[in-house]
GUPAKOL-983534 format. One record per residue (C-alpha): residue number from 1; residue in one letter; chain; y, x, z. Coordinates in steps of 0.02 Angstrom, whole numbers, plus 32768, in hexadecimal, padded with zeros to 4 digits. Example, Ala and Ser with C-alpha at 12.3 -4.5 7.8 and 13.67 -1.06 7.14 Angstrom:
BEGIN
<site 1, 'a', 'A', <7F1F, 8267, 8186>>
<site 2, 's', 'A', <7FCB, 82AC, 8165>>
***
This chain:
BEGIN
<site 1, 'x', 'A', <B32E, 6A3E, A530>>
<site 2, 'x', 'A', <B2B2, 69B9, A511>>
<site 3, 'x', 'A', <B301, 690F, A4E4>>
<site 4, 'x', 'A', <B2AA, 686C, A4FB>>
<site 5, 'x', 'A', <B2CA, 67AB, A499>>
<site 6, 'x', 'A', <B355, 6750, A4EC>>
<site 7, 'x', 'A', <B315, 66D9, A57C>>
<site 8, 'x', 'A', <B371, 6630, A573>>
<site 9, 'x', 'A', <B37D, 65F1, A647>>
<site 10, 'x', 'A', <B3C5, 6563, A69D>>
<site 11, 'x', 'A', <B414, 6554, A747>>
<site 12, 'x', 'A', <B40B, 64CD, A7A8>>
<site 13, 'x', 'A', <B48E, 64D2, A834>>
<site 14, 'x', 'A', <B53D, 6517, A821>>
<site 15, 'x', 'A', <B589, 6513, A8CD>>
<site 16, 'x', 'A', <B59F, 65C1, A932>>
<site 17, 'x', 'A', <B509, 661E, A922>>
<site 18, 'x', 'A', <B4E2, 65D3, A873>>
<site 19, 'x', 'A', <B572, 6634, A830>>
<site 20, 'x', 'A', <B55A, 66CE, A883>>
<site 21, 'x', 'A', <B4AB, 66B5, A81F>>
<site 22, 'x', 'A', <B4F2, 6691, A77D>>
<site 23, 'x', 'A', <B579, 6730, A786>>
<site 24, 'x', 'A', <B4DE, 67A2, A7A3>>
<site 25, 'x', 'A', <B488, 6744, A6EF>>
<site 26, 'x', 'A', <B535, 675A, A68B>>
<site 27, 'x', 'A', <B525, 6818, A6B8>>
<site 28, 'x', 'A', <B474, 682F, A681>>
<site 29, 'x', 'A', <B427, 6861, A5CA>>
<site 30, 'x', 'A', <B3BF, 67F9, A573>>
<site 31, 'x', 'A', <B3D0, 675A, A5CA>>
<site 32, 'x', 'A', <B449, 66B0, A5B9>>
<site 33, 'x', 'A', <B45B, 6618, A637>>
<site 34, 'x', 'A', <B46A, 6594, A5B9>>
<site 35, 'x', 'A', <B471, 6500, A615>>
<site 36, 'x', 'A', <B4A8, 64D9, A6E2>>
<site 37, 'x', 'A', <B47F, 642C, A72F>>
<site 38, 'x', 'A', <B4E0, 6411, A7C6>>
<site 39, 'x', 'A', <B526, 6366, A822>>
<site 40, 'x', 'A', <B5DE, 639F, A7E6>>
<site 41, 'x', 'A', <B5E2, 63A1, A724>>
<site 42, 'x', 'A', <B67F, 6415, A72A>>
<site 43, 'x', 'A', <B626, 6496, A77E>>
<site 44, 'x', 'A', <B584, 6482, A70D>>
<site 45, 'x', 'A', <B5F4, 649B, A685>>
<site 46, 'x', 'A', <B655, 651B, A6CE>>
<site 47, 'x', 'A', <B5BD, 657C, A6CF>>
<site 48, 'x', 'A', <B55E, 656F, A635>>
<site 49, 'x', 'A', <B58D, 6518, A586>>
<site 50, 'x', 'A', <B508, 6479, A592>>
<site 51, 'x', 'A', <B52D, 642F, A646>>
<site 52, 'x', 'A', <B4CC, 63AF, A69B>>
<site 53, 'x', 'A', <B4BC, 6335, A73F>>
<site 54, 'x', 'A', <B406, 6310, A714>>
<site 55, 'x', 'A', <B385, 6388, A723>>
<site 56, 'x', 'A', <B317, 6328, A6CF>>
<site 57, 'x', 'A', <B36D, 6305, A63C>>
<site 58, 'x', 'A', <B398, 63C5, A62B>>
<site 59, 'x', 'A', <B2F7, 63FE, A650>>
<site 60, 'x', 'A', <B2AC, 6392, A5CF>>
<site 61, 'x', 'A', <B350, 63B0, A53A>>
<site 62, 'x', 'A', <B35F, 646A, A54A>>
<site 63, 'x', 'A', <B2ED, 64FA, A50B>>
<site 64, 'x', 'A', <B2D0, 6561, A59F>>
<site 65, 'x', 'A', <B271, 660F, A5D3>>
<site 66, 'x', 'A', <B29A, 65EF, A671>>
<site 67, 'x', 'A', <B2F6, 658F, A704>>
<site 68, 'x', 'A', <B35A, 65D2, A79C>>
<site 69, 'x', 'A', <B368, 6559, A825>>
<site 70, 'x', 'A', <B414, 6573, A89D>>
<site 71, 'x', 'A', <B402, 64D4, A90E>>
<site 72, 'x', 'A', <B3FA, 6497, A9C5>>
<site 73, 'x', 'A', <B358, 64B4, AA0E>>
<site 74, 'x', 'A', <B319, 63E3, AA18>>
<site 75, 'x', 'A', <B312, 63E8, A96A>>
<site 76, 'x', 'A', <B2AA, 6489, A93C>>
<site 77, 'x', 'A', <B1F3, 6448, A92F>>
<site 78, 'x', 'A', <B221, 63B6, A8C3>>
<site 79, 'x', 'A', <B289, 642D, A842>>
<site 80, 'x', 'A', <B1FE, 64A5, A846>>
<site 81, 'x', 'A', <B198, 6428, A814>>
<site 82, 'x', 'A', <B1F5, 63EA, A781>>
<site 83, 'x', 'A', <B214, 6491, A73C>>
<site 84, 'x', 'A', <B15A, 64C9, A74D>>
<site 85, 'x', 'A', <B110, 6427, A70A>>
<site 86, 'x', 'A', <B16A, 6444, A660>>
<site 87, 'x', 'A', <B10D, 64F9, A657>>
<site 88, 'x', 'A', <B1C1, 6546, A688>>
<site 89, 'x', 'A', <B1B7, 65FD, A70E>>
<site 90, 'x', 'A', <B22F, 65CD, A788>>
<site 91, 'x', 'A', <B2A2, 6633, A80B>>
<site 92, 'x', 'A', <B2D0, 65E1, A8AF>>
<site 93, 'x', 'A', <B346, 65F7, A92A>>
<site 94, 'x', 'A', <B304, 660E, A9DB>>
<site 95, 'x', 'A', <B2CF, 65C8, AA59>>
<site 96, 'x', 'A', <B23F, 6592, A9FB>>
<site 97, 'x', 'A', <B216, 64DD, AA36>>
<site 98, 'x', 'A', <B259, 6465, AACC>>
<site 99, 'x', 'A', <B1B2, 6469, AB26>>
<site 100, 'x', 'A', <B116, 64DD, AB3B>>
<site 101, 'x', 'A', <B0AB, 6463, AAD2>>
<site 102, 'x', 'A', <B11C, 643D, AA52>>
<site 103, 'x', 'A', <B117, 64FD, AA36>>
<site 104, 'x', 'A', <B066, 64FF, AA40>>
<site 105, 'x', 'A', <B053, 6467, A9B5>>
<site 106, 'x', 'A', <B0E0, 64AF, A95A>>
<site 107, 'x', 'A', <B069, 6563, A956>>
<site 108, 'x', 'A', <AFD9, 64FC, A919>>
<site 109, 'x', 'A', <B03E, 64A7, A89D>>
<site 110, 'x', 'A', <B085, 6541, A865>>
<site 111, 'x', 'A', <AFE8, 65AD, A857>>
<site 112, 'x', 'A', <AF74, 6513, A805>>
<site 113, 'x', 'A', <B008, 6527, A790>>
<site 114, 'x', 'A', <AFF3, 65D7, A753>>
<site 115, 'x', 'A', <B0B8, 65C8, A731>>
<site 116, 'x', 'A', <B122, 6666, A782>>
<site 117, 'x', 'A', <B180, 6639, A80D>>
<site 118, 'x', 'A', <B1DC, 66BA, A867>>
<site 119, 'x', 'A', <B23F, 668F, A90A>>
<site 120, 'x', 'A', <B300, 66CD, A8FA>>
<site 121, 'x', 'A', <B2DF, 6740, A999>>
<site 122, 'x', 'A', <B373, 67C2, A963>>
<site 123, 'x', 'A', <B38E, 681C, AA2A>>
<site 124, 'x', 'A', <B2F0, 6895, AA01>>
<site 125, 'x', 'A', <B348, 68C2, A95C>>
<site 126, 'x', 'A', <B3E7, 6903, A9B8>>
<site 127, 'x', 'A', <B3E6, 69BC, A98A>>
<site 128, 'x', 'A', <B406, 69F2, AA36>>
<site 129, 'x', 'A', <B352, 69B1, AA61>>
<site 130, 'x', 'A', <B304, 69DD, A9BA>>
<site 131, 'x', 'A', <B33D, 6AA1, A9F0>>
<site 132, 'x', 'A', <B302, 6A7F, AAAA>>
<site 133, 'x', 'A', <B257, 6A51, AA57>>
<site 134, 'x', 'A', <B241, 6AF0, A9F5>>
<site 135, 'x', 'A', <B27A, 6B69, AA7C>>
<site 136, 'x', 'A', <B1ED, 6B15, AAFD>>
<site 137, 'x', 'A', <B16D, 6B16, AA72>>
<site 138, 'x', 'A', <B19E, 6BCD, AA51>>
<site 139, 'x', 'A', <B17A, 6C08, AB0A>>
<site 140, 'x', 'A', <B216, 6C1C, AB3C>>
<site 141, 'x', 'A', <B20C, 6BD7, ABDF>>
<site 142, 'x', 'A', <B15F, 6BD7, ABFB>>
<site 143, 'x', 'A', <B0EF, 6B44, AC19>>
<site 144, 'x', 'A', <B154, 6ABD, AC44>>
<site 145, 'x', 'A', <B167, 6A6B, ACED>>
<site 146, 'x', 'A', <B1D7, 69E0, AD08>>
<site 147, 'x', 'A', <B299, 699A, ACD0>>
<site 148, 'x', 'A', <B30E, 6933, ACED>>
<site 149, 'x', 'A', <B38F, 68C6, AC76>>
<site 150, 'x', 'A', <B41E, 6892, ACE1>>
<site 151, 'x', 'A', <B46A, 6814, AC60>>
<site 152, 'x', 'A', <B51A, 67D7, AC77>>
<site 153, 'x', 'A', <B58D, 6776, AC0B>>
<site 154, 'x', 'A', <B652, 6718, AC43>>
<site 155, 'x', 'A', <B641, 6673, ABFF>>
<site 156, 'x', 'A', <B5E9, 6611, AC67>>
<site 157, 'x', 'A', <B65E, 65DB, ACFC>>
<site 158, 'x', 'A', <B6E0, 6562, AD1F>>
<site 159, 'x', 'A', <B704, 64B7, ACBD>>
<site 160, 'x', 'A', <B6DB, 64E7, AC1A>>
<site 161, 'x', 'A', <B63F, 6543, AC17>>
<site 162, 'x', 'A', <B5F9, 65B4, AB6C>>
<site 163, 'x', 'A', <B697, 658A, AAEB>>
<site 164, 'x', 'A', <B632, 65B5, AA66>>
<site 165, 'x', 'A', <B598, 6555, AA95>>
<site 166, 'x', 'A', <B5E0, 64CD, AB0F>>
<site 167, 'x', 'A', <B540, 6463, AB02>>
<site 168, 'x', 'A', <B4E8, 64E3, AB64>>
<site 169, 'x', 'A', <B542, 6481, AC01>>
<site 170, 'x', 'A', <B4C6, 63E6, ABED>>
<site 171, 'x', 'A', <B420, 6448, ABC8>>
<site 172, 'x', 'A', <B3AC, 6427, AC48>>
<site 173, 'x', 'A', <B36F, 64CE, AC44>>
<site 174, 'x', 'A', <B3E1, 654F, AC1E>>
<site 175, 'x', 'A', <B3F0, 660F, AC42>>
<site 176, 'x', 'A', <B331, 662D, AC1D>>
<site 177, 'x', 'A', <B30B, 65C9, AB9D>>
<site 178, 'x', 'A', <B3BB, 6604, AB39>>
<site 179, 'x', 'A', <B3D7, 66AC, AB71>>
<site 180, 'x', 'A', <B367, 66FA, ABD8>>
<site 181, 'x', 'A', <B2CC, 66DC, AB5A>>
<site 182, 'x', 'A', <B326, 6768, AAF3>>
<site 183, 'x', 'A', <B30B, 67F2, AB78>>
<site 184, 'x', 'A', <B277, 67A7, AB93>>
<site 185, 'x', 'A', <B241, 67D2, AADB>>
<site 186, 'x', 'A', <B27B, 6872, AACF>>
<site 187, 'x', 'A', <B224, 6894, AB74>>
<site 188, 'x', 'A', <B180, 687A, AB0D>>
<site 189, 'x', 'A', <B1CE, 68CF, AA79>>
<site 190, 'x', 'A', <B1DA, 695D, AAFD>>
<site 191, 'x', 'A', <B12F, 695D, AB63>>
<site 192, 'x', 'A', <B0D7, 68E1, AB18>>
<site 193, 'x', 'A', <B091, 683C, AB51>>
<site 194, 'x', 'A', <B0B7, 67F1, ABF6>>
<site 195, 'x', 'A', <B032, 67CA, AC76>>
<site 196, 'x', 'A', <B089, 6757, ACE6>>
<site 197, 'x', 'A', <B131, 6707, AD1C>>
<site 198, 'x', 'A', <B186, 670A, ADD3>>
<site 199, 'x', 'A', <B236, 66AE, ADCE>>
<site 200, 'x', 'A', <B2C8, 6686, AE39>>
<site 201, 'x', 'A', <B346, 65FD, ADEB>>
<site 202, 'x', 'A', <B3FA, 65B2, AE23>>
<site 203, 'x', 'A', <B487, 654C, ADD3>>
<site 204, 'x', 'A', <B520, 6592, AE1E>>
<site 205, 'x', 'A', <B5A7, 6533, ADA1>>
<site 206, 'x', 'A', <B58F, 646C, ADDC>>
<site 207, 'x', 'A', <B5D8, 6439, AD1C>>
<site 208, 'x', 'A', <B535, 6477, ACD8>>
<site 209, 'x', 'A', <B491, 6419, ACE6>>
<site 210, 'x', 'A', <B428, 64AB, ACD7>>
<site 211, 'x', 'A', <B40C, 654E, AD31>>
<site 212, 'x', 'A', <B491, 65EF, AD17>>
<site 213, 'x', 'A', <B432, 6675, AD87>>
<site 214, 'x', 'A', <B39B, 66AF, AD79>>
<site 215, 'x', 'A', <B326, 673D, ADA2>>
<site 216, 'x', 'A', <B290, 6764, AD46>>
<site 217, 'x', 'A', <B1FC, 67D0, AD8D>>
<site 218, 'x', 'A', <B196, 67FA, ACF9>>
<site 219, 'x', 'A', <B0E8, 6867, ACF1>>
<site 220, 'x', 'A', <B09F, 6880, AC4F>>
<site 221, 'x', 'A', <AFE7, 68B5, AC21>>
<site 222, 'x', 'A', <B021, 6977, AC0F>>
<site 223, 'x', 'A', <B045, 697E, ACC7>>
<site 224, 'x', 'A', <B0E7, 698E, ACB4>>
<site 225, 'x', 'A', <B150, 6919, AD35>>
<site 226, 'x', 'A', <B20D, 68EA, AD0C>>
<site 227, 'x', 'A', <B293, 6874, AD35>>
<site 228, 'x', 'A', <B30D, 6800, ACE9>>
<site 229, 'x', 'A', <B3B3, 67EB, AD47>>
<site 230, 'x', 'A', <B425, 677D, ACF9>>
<site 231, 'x', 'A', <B4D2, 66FA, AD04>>
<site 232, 'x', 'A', <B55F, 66DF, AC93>>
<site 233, 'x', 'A', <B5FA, 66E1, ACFD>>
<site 234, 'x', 'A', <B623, 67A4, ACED>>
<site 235, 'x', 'A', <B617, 681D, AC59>>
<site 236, 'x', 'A', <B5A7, 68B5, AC6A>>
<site 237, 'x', 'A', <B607, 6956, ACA4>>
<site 238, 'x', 'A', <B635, 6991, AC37>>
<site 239, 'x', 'A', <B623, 6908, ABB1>>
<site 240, 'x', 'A', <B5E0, 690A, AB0C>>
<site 241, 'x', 'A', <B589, 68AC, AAA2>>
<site 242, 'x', 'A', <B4D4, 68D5, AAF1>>
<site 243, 'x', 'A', <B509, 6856, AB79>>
<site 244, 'x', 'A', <B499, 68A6, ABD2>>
<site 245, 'x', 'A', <B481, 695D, AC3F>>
<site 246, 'x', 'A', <B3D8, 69A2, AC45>>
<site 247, 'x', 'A', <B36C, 6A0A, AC91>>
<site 248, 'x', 'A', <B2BE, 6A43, AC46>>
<site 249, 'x', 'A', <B263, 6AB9, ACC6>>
<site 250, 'x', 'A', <B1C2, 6B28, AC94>>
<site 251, 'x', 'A', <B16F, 6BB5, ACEC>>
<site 252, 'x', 'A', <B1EA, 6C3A, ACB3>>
<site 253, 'x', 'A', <B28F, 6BF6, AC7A>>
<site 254, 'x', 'A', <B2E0, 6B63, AC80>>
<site 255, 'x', 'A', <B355, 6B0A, ABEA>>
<site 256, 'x', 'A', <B3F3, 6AA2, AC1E>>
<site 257, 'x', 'A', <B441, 6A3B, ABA2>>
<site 258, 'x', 'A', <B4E4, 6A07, ABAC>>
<site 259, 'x', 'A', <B532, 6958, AB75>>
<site 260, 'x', 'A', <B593, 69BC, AAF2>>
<site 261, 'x', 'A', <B4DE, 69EF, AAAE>>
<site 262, 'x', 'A', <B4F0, 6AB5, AAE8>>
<site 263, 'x', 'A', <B442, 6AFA, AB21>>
<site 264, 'x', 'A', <B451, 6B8D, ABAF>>
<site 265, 'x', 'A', <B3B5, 6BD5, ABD2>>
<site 266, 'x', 'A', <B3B9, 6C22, AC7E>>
<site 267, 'x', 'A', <B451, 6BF5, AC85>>
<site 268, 'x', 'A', <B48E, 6C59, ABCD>>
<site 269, 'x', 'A', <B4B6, 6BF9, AB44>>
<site 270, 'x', 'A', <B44D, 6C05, AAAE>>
<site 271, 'x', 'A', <B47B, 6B87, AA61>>
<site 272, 'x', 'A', <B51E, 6B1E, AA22>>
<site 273, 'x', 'A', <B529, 6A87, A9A8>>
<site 274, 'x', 'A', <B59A, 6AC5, A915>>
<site 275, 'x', 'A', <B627, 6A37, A8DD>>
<site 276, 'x', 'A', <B5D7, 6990, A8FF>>
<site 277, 'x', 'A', <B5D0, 691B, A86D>>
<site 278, 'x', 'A', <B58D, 6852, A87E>>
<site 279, 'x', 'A', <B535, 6802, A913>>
<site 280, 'x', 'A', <B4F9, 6882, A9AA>>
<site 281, 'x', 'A', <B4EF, 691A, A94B>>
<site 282, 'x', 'A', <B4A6, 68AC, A8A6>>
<site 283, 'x', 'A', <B41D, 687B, A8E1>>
<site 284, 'x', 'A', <B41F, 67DC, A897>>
<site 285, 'x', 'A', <B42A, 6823, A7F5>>
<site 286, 'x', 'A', <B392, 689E, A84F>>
<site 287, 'x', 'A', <B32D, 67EE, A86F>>
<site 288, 'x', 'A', <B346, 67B1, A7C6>>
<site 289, 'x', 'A', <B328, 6835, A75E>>
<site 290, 'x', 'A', <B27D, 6848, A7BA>>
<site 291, 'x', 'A', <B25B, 6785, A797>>
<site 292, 'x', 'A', <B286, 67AD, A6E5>>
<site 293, 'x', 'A', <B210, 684B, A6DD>>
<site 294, 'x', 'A', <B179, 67EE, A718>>
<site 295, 'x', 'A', <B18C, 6769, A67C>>
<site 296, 'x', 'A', <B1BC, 67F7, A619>>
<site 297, 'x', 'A', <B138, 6883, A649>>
<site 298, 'x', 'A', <B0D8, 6828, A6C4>>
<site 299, 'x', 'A', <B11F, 6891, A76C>>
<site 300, 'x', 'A', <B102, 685A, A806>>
<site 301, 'x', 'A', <B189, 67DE, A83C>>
<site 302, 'x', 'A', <B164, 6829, A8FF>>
<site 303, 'x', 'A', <B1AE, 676D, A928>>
<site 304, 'x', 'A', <B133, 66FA, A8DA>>
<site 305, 'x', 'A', <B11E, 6654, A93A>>
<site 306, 'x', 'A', <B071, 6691, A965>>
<site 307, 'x', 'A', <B0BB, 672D, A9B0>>
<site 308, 'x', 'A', <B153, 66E0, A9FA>>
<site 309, 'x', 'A', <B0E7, 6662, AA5D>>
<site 310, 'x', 'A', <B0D3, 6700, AAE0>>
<site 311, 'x', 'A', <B178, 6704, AAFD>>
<site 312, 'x', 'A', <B1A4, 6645, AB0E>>
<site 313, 'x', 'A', <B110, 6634, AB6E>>
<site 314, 'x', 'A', <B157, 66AF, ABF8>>
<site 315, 'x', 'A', <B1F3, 6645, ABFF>>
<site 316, 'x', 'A', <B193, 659D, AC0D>>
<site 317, 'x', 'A', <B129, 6607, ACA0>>
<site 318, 'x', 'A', <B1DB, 662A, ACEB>>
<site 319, 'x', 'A', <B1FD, 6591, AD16>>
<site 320, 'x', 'A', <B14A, 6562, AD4D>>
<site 321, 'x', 'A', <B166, 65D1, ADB6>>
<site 322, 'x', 'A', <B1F7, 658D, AE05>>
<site 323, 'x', 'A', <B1B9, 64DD, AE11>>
<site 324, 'x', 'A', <B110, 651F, AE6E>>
<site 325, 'x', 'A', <B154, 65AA, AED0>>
<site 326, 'x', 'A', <B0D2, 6637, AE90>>
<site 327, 'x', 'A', <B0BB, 66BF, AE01>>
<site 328, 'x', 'A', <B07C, 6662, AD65>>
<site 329, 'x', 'A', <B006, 66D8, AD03>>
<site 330, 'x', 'A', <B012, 66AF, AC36>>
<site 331, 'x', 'A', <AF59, 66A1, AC24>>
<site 332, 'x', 'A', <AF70, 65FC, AC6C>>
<site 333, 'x', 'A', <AFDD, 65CA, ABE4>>
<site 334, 'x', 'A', <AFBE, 662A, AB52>>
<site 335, 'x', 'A', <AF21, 65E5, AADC>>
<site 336, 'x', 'A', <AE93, 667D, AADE>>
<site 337, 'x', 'A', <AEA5, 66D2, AA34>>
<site 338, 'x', 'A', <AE12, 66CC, A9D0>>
<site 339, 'x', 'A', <AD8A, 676C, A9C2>>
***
């Protein structure tokens, strides 16, 4: 087995998702988080032995390879920016930016930069979908037609809305821009890139300020149509970490896959995820270890800001559509790509 030179990273942001994060880096060869940087000092030092509150001051004391940034959304661009500046590749939670052209400076920064930066988009890496891909690419349901994600999760009713994230309750925009942009992603992941954007929005819990139902009509260049169907106030039947059921049509087969991250194909199973270690079958660890084979090897991170602005774009076009009533094609949104 090939080894590689330690890489010495920092996390910034040790709250929920940062640690899930870190336990994926403590489990992986070749690589050490170093420093963390988070507004609690116990937690920074809870995960790594030189803990900050600044992430200035550890950006510019530590000798890094790389930086993984675990924060709230608002501050994204502006730790992005700090990281790249200093030369370092960078791996960012989703969503990307707070705004459609802060992600579209942020991708101009990013790419003037020549610095990898790979968006922490971990839902495509679930190895339920990773199998899903390779059976459609293999024929085995013929050319594809349509599907359908019918995501469901029980944590987002009554008083005391998402435990483990209870900030979501005063986004402004919420089941989109948090959740739904994941099935969003793997849709392209899936078919490819999305043409345009029809969607249907309500906020059903009055503690939250932003919207908890949505449906998503999606139709991407392939010609392959698909919907996104999704609340959190019930768990998928049955439930599983997936959080999602799905349904991938083609001309002579179809693939179901469960929340528990079974496959049937026509209704057989052909597939079952063995004993489930780390986040969502790994796939964290899955995301990383591609971020850390692209500075390694040069790989394809599949998530680089430039790529990922196709599938923030179709969220921002989600709730243009909303706000104007009409299907919002991406073209209108997206820069044309050069050549």
């Amino acid at each position: 087995m090939r080894s590689f030179p330690t890489l010495r990273g920092a996390l910034i942001g040790c709250g929920f998702f940062g640690r899930i994060q870190l336990e994926a880096w403590n489990r992986m060869e070749d690589v050490s988080i170093v420093a963390a940087c988070d507004m609690a000092l116990d937690r920074a030092a809870m995960a790594a032995p030189h803990a900050y509150t600044d992430p200035v001051e550890m950006l510019d004391k530590e000798q890094l390879d790389f930086v993984d940034i675990a924060t709230r959304p608002e501050t994204h661009s502006e730790l992005i920016r700090l990281a790249v500046g200093r030369g370092l590749p960078t791996i960012c939670q989703k969503p990307l930016a707070t705004s459609w052209q802060e992600a579209i400076d942020l991708a101009e920064f990013v790419e003037a930069s020549k610095v990898p930066v790979m968006v922490h988009e971990n839902w495509r890496w679930q190895p339920w979908f990773r199998k899903a891909k390779s059976l459609m690419d293999s024929g085995a349901i013929g050319a594809p037609i349509g599907y359908q994600f019918r995501v469901r999760q029980a944590d987002g009713m009554g008083p005391r809305p998402y435990p483990n994230q209870p900030y979501f309750a005063q986004m402004p925009r919420l089941l989109i821009y948090e959740t739904l942009i994941h099935f969003v992603d793997t849709a392209r992941f899936l078919f490819g890139d999305i043409d345009s954007v029809q969607a249907h929005l309500r906020r059903l819990n009055p503690i939250i300020q932003g919207e908890d139902r949505a449906i998503l009509i999606l139709s991407h260049v392939s010609r392959v149509d698909g919907t996104v169907d999704g609340h959190r106030f019930r768990d998928p039947e049955p439930p599983g970490p997936a959080m999602a059921n799905t349904f991938l049509e083609g001309e002579e087969g179809s693939l179901r896959v469960l929340a528990t991250g079974e496959i049937l194909m026509n209704g057989a199973s052909v597939y079952k995820p063995g004993a489930l270690i780390g986040y969502k079958g790994d796939s964290v660890r899955a995301t990383q270890e591609r971020f850390l084979d692209h500075l390694r090897t040069g790989k394809a991170m599949e998530s680089s800001v430039q790529n990922y602005l196709g599938s923030f774009a179709a969220t921002s076009a989600a709730y243009i559509s909303v706000s104007e009533r009409r299907t919002v094609f991406l073209s209108e949104l997206l820069p044309p790509r050069a050549g």
